[in-house]
N, C-alpha and C positions, 0 to 999 in steps of 0.2 A: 217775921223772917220767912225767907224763899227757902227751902231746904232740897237740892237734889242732885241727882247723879248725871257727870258727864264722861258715858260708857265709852265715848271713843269719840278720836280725835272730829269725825263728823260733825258729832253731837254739840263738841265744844262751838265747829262753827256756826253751826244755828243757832245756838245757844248766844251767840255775840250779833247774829243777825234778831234775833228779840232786841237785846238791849237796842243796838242803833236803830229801830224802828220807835226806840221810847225815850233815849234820853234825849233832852233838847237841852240848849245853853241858855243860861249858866248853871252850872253844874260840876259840882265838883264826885269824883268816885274814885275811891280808894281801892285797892287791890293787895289784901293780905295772905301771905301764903309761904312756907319752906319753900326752899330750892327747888325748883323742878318740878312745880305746882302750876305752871303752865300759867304765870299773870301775863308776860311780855306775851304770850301766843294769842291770848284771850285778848287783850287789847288791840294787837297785831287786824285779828279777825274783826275785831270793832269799827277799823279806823277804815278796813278795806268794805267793811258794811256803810260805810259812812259816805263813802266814795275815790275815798285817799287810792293812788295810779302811785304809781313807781314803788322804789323799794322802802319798806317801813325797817327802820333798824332800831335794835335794842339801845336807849339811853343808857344802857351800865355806866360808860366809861362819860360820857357828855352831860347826865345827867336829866338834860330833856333836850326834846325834838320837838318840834311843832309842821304842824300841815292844813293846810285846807281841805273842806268836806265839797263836799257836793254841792251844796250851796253857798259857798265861800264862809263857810263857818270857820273859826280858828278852832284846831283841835290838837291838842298838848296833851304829849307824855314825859310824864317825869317819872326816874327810878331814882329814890333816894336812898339805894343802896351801901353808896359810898360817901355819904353825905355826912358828915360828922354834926353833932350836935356842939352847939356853943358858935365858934368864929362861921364856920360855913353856913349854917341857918341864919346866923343874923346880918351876913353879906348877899345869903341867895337873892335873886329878883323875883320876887313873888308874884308881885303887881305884874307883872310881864307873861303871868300866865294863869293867874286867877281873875282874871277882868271879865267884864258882866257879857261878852260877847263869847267866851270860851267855855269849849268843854272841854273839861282837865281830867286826867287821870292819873294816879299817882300812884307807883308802887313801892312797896316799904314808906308807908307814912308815920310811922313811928319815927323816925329819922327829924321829920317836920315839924311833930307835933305841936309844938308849943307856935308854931309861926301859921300853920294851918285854919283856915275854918272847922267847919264843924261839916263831916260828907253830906252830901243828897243822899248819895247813895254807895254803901261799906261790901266790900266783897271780901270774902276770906274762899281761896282755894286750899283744898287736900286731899293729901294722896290716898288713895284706895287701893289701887292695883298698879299696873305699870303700865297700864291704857286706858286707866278710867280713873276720875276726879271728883273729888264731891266741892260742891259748891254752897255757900250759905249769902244770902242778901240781904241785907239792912237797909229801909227806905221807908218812907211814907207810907201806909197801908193801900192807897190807891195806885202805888205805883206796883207794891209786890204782888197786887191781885192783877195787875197787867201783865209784869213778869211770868205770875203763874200760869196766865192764861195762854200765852204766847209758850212759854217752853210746853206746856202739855199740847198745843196743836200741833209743834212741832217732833212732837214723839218722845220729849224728854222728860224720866222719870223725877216724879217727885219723891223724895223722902217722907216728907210730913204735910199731910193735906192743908189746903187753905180753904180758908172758910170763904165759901161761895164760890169757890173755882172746883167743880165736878172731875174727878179723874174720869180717863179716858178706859170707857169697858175693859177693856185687857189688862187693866193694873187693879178690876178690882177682885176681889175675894168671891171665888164660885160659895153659893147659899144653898 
């Protein structure tokens, strides 16, 4: 697990500029979080790292949106916010947006669960302050030690060291 702080709204976007510099398709990544934990902003920042032009709007009410990247990748968000379990999970079109050319995101996947894969990679956002985020990553070990690597050049603090990823001098402890 990636453990760190995203002190302000900047930091959130670099912080999405690592991810789209790592995630490739297919790939599925989840986004867990309360209200107001910034998932739509943090994927927002994803999709425009990705290369997504015009306006990215929140799925609340639609459910999901899809877009092309930069390289004509499909790139899909789902909020299953409003998603009820039972009839609407097992009417959703899944296959329409889990396919081996897509990178999916999905927030509130508890809503899915039982109709969902299993993530690449699991984000849980929470609140800290009123302009700063703590962030936690679930993935692969070679993927959180790229994670780490990239959020600490980009100046974002970690909470709990990764092993083999060196914090940057100024986060460490004067001896």
């Amino acid at each position: 697990m990636v453990a760190l702080t995203l002190g302000s709204p900047a930091q959130t976007r670099r912080f999405a500029r690592v991810l789209a510099r790592l995630l490739r398709s297919p790939a599925l990544v989840t986004i867990e979080g309360d209200l107001g934990t910034g998932k739509t902003t943090l994927v927002r920042e994803i999709l425009r790292a990705c290369g997504v032009r015009g306006v990215v709007t929140s799925p609340s009410f639609t459910v999901a949106q899809s877009y092309r990247g930069r390289q004509g990748e499909a790139l899909h968000h789902l909020d299953l916010y409003r998603l009820s379990r039972g009839a609407d999970v097992d009417f959703f079109a899944w296959d329409d947006y889990l396919g081996e050319d897509a990178l999916t995101f999905v927030e509130w996947p508890a809503a899915g669960s039982e109709a969902l894969p299993a993530a690449d990679v699991r984000l849980e956002l929470l609140h800290r302050t009123t302009r700063s985020r703590g962030a936690r990553l679930h993935a692969a070990a070679a993927f959180e030690r790229a994670v780490a690597e990239g959020a600490a050049a980009e100046g974002i603090r970690m909470d709990e060291p990764v092993a083999g990823v060196p914090a940057p001098a100024a986060w460490r402890s004067p001896t």
